[in-house]
Every structure is written in C-alpha cells, then in structure tokens.
Biotite code that builds the C-alpha atoms (Angstrom):
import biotite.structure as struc

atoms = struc.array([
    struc.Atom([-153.774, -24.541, -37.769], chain_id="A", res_id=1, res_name="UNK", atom_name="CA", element="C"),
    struc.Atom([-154.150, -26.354, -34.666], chain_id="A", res_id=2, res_name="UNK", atom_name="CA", element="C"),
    struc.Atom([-155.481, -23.817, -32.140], chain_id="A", res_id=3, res_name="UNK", atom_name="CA", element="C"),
    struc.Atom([-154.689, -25.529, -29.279], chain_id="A", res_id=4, res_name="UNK", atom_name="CA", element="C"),
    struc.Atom([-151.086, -25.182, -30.515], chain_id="A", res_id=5, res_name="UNK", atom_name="CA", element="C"),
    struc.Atom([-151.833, -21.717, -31.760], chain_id="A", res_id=6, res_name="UNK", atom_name="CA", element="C"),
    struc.Atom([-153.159, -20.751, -28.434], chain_id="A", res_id=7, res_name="UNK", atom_name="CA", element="C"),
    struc.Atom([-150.233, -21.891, -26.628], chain_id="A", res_id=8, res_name="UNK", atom_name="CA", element="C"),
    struc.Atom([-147.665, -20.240, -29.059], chain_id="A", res_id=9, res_name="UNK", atom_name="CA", element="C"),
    struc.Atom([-150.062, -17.113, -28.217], chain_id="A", res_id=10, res_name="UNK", atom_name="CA", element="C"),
    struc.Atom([-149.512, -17.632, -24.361], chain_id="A", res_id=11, res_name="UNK", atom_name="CA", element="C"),
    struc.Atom([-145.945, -18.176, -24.506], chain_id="A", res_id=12, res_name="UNK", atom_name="CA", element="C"),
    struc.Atom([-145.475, -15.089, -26.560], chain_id="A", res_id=13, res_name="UNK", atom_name="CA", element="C"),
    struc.Atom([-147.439, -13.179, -24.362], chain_id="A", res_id=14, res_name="UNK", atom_name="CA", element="C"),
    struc.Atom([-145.286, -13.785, -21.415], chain_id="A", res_id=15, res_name="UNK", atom_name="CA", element="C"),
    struc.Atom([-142.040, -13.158, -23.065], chain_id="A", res_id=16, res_name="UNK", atom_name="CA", element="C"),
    struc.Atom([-142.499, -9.825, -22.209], chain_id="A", res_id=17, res_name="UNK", atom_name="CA", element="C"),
    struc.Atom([-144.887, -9.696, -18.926], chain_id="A", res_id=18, res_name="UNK", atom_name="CA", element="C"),
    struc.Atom([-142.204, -10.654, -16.532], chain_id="A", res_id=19, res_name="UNK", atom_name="CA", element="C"),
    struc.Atom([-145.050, -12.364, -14.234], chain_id="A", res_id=20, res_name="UNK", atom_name="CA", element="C"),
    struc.Atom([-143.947, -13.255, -11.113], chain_id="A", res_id=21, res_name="UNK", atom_name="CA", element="C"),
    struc.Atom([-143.722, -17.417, -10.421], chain_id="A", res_id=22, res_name="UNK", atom_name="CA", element="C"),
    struc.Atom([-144.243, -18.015, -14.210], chain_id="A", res_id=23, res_name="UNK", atom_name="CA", element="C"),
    struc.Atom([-141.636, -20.513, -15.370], chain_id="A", res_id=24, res_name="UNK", atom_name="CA", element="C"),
    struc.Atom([-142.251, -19.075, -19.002], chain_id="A", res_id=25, res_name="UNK", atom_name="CA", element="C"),
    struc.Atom([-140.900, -15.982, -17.850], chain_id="A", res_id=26, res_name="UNK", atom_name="CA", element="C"),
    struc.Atom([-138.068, -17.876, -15.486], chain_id="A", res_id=27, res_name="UNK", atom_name="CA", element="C"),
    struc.Atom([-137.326, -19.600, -19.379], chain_id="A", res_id=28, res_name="UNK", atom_name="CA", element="C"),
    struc.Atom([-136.962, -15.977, -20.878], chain_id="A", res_id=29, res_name="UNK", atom_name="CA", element="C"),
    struc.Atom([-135.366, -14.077, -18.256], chain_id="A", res_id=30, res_name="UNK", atom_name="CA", element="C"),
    struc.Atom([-132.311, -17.432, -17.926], chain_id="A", res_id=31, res_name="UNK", atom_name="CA", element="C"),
    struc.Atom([-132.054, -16.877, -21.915], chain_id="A", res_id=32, res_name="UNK", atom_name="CA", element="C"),
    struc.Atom([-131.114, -18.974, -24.970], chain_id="A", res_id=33, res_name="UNK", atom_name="CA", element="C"),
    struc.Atom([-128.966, -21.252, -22.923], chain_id="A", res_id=34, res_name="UNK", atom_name="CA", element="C"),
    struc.Atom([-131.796, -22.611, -20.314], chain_id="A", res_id=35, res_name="UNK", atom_name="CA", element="C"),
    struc.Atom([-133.865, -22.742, -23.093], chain_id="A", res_id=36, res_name="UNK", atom_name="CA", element="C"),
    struc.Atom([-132.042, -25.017, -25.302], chain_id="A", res_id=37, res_name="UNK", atom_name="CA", element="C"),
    struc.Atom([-131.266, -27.202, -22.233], chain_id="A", res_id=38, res_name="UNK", atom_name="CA", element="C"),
    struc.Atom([-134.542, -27.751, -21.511], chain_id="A", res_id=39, res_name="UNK", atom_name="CA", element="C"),
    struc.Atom([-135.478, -28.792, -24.874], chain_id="A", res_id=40, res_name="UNK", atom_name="CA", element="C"),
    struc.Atom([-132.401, -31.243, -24.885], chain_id="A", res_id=41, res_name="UNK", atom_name="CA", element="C"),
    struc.Atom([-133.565, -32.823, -21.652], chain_id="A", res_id=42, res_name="UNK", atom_name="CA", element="C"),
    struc.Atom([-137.092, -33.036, -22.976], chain_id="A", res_id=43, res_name="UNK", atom_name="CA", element="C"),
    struc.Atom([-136.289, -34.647, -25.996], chain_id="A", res_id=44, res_name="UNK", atom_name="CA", element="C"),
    struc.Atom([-134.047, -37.290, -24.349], chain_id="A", res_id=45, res_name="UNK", atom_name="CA", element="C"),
    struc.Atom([-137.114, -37.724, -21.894], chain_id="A", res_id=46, res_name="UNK", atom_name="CA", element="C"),
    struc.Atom([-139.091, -38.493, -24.591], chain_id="A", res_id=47, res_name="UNK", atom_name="CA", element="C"),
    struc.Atom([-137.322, -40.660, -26.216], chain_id="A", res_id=48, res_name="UNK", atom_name="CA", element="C"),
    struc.Atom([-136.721, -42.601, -22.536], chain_id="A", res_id=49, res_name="UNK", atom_name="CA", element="C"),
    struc.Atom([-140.509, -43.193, -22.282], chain_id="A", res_id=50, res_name="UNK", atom_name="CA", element="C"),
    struc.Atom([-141.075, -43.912, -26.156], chain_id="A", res_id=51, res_name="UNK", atom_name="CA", element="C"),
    struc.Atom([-138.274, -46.807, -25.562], chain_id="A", res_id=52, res_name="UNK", atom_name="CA", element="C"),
    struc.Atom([-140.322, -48.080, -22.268], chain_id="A", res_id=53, res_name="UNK", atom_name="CA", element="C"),
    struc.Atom([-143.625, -48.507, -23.928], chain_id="A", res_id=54, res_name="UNK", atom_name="CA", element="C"),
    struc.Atom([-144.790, -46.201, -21.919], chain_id="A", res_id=55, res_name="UNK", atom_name="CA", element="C"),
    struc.Atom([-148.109, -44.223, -23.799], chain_id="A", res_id=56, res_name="UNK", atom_name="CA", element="C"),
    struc.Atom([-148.894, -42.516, -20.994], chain_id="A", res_id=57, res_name="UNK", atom_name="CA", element="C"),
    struc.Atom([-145.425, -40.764, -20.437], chain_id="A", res_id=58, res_name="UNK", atom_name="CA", element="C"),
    struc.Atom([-144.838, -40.677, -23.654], chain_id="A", res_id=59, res_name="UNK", atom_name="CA", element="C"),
    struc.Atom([-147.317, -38.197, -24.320], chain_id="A", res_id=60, res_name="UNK", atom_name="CA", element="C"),
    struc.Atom([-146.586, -36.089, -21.316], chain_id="A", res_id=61, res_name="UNK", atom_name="CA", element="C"),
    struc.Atom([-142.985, -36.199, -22.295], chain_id="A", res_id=62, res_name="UNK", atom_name="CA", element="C"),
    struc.Atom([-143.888, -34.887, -26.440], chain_id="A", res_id=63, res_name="UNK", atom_name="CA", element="C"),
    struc.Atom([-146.351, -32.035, -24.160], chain_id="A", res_id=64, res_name="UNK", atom_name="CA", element="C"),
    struc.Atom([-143.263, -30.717, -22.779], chain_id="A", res_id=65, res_name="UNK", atom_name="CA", element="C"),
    struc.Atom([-140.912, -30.946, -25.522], chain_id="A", res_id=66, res_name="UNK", atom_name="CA", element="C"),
    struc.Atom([-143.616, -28.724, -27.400], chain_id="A", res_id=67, res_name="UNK", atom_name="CA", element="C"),
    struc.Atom([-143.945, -26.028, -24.753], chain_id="A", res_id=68, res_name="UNK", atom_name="CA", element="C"),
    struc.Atom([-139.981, -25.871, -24.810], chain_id="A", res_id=69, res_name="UNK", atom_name="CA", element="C"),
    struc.Atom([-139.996, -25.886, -28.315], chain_id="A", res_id=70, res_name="UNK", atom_name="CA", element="C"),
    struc.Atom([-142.490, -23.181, -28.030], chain_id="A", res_id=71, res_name="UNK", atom_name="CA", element="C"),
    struc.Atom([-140.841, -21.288, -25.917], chain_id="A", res_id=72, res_name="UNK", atom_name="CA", element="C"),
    struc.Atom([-137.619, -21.550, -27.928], chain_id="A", res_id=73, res_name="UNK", atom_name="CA", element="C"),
    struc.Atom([-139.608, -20.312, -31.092], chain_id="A", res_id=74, res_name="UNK", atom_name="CA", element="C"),
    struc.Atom([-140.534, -17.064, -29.720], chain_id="A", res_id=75, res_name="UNK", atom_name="CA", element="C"),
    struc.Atom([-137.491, -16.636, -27.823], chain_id="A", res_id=76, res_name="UNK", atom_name="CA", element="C"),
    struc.Atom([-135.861, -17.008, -31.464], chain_id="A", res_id=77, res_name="UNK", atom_name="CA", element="C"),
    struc.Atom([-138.393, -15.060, -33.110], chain_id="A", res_id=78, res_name="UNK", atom_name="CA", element="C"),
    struc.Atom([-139.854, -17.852, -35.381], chain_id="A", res_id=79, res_name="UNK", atom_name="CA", element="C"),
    struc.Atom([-143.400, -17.733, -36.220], chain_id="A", res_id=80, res_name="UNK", atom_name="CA", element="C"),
    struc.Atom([-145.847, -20.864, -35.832], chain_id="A", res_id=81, res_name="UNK", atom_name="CA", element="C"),
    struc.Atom([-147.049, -20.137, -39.247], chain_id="A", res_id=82, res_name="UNK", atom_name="CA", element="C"),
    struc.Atom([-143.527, -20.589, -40.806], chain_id="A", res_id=83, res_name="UNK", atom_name="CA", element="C"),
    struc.Atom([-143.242, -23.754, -38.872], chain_id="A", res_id=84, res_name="UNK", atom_name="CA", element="C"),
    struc.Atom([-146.290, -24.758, -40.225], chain_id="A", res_id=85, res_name="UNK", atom_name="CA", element="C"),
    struc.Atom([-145.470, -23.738, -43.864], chain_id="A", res_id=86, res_name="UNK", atom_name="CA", element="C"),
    struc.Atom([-142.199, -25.921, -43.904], chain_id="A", res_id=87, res_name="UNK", atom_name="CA", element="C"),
    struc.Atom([-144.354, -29.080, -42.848], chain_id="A", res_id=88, res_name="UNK", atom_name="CA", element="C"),
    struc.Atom([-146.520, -27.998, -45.156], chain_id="A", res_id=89, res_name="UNK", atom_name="CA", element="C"),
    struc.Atom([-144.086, -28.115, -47.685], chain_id="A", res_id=90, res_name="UNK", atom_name="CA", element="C"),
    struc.Atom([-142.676, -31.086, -46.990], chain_id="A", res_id=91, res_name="UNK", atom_name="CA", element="C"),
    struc.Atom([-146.031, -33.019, -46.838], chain_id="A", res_id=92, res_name="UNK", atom_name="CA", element="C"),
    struc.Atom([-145.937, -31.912, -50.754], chain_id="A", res_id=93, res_name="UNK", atom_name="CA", element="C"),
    struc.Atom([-142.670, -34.327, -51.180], chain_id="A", res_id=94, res_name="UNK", atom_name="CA", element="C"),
    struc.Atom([-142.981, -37.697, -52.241], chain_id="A", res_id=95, res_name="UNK", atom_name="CA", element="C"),
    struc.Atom([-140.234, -40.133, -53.470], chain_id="A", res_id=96, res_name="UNK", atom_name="CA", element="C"),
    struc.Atom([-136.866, -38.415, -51.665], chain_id="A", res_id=97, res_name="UNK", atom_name="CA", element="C"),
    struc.Atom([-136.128, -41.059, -49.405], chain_id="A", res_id=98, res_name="UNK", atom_name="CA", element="C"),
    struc.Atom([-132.871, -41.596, -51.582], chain_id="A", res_id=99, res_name="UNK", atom_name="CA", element="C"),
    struc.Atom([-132.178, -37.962, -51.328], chain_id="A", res_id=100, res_name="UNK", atom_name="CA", element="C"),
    struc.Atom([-132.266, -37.779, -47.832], chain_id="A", res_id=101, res_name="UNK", atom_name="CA", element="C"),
    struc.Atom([-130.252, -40.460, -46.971], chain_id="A", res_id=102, res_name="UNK", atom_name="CA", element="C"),
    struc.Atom([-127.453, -39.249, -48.646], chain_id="A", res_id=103, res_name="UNK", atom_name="CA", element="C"),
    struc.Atom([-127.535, -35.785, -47.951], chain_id="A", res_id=104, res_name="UNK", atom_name="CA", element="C"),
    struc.Atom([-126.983, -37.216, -43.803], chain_id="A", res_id=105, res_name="UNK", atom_name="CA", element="C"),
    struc.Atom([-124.342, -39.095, -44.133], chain_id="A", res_id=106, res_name="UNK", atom_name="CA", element="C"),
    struc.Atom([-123.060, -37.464, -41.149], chain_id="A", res_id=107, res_name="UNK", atom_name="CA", element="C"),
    struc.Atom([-125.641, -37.915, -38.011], chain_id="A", res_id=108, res_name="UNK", atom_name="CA", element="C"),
])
C-alpha cells in the first residue's frame, strides 16, 4: 500500500473526530455527507477542466484534491483504504471483459 496514501487516509481519520479548530477536514465532517459529496463533484469536474487544457501541472493538483475529498468521503462513509485497495486489486486480476463492460453500461 502506498503510504503516502495510507498516511493521509490515517490523518483524515484522525480528525474526524478531533474537532480542531481552523481544520477544513473537520469543517468537511462537521457540514456532513452533503458538503462532502459536493466537494468531490467540484473536484472531479476540476479535474477533468485541467486534463482537457493540457495542463500537467493543474492536472495533478486537481487529482491531489479529488483524493483528499475522496478521502475524506471514505471515512466519513466508513470505507476502509484496504477494501479500496482489494477491489483494484481484484480488478487488476481481470483480463478480456471489455465486452462485458460495455454492455452492462448501456446507460451512462
């Protein structure tokens, strides 16, 4: 596992419940599932803003954030990083269900 992933998953968790003062963690918790979700919405369209501008750079700060929020929204969920980690490992076991997929999302 990635520790510099692990050790933000670790710091997140740890201030879901120190209520720090001026720690937007905290502000993220205390505003609940809502904020939370928003922010990874606006991330994620951020990202894909810089990816589509060719813009490395931005593009990297852009993914940073998304994976704080996602973070965030992991432990505000309850999901560990190890069962994140477990799926992608599964999946990185799959070969050949490109077919599959496609028709299984006919919808998005």
């Amino acid at each position: 596992m990635n520790d510099t992933l692990k050790n933000l998953y670790e710091t997140v968790l740890s201030r879901r419940d120190s209520h720090t003062e001026g720690s937007y963690t905290c502000y993220l918790f205390e505003q609940g599932l809502d904020k939370i979700l928003k922010k990874c919405g606006e991330e994620c369209s951020e990202v894909i803003i810089a990816a589509k501008n060719g813009e490395n750079h931005e593009t990297v700060m852009e993914i940073s954030d998304l994976l704080y929020h996602l973070m965030v929204l992991m432990v505000q969920s309850g999901i560990t990083l190890e069962e994140v980690e477990a799926e992608l490992d599964k999946r990185s076991n799959k070969t050949g269900n490109l077919k599959k997929f496609h028709s299984v999302d006919k919808n998005s």
